[in-house]
C-alpha positions in Angstrom: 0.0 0.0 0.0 1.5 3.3 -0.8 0.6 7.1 -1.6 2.4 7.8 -5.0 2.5 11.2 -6.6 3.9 12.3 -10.3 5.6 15.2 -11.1 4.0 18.2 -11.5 3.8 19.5 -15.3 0.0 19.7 -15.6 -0.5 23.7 -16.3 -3.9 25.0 -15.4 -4.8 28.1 -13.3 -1.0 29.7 -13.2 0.7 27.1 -12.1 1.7 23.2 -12.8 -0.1 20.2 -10.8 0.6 16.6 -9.9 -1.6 14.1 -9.3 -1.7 12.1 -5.7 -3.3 8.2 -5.6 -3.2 5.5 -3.9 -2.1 2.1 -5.1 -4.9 0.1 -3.1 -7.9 1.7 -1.7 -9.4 5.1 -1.8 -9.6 5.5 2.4 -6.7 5.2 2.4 -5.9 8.2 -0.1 -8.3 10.4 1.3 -6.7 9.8 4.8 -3.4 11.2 3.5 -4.9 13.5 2.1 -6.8 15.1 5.2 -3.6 14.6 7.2 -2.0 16.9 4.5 -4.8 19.4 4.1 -5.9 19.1 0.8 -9.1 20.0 0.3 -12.0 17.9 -0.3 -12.2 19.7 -3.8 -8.9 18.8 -5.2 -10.3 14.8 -5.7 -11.2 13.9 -8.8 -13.0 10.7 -8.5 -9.5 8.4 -8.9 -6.8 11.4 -7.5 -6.1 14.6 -6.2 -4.6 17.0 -7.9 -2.1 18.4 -6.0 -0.1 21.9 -7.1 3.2 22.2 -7.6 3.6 24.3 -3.9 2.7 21.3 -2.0 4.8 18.6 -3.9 8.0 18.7 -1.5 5.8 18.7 1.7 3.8 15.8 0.1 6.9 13.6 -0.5 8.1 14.8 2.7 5.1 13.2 4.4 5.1 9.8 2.7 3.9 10.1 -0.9 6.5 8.0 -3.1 7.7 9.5 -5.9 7.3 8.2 -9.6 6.8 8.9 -12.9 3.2 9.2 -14.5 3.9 6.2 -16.9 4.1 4.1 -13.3 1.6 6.3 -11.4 -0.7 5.9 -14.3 0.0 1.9 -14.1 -0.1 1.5 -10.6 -3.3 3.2 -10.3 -4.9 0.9 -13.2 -3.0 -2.2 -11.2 -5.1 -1.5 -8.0 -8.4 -1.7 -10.3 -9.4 1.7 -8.7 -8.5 3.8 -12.0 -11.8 5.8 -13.5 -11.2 5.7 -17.1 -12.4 8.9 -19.7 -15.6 6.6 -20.9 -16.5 6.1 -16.9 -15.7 9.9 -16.1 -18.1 11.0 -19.4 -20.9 9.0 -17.6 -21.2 6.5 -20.7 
């Protein structure tokens, strides 16, 4: 079970975000999450996104590292990712 985060290069709003999941079960993700203070708004049904102020503290507290090729694998490994046709409602 781990927290893993990518690196932050999505642009959107001013700045670049990174996307924070878990490799096995939601509760567990939104528990790191509250312990970090993210807000409930940054989930997006599969992940938070994260911006790129709070990667270092996010790390520092626990989140593993990786790229978004693994995060992206991982996250479809633990059978938790929401794919584009799910998130459309189709």
């Amino acid at each position: 079970m781990a927290i893993l985060i990518d690196d932050p290069r999505w642009p959107a709003h001013g700045r670049l975000w990174a996307h924070l999941v878990s490799d096995s079960d939601l509760d567990e993700l939104h528990a790191f999450a509250q312990r970090h203070e993210l807000p409930a708004r940054a989930f997006d049904l599969d992940h938070y996104d994260v911006p790129d102020s709070a990667f270092d503290r996010l790390v520092a507290g626990g989140a593993q590292h990786v790229s978004g090729h693994e995060l992206v694998r991982r996250l479809i490994a633990s059978g938790l990712r929401i794919t584009a046709r799910e998130r459309r409602g189709i």
